[in-house]
N, C-alpha and C positions, 0 to 999 in steps of 0.2 A: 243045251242050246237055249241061248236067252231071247228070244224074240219081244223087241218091243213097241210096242203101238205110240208113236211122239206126236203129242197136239200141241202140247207148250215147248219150255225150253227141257232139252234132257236135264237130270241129274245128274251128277258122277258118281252114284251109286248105278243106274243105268248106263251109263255108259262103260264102266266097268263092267258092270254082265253083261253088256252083250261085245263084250272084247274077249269073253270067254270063248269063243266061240273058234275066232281065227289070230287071238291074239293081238297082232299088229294093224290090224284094218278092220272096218265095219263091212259086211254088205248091207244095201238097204233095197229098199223101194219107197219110191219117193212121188206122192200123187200131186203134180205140178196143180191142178186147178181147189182142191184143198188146203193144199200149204201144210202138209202133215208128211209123216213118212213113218216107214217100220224095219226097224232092225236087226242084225245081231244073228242071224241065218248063217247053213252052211251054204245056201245057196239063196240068190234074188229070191227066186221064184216062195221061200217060204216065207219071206218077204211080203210079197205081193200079195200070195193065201192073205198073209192078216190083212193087210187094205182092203184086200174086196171084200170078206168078211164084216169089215166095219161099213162098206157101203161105197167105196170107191168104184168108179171105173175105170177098163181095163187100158182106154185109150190114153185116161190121165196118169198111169202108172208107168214110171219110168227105174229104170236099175242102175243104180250107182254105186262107190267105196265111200267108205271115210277113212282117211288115216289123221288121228288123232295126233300122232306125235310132231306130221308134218303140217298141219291144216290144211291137209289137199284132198281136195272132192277127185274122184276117178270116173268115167263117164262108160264102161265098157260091162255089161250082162247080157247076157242070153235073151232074156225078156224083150231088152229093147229090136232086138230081131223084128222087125213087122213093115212088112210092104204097106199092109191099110196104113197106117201112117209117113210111109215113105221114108224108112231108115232101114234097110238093107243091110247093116251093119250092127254087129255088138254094141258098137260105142256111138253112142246119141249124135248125130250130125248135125241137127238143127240149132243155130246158134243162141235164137233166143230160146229155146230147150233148157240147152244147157245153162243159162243165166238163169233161168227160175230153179233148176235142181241146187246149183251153186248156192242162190241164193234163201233157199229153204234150209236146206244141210247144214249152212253157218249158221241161221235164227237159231235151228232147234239143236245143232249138237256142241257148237265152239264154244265151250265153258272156260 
């Protein structure tokens, strides 16, 4: 498992490992109010460990895919589960949410 901490733009050396992982798609966790995010998990959640780790919080952390070969971000984890923030659901609802996840994901991973 390749877990990786993205501040700048990925490599394709990183993005490769952490496609080791599930192959065809990334998971990440994606901290909307830093503009960073971490990769390459079997799951979000180990994801999210590394952001809080590095200093994130938990409310700015959100759970996404990446598939590489299509350029589509996916909007559905476990993580994003949370009433305090009023998503009741897997997959991110709030629409400007998902415009900052989208838009973070393509800075740091579309090579």
């Amino acid at each position: 498992m390749h877990i990786h901490l993205i501040k700048n733009k990925a490599s394709r050396q990183q993005i490769t490992e952490m496609l080791t992982t599930l192959e065809t798609y990334i998971k990440l966790a994606v901290d909307v109010d830093r503009k960073i995010l971490a990769g390459g998990g079997e799951l979000h959640a180990d994801c999210e460990a590394v952001l809080l780790n590095d200093g994130s919080k938990q409310e700015n952390v959100w759970g996404a895919n990446w598939i590489p070969l299509q350029k589509k971000v996916g909007y559905e984890a476990m993580l994003n589960i949370s009433t305090r923030r009023n998503n009741p659901s897997m997959e991110i609802q709030d629409p400007r949410i998902r415009k900052l996840v989208e838009a973070i994901v393509f800075e740091r991973l579309d090579i």
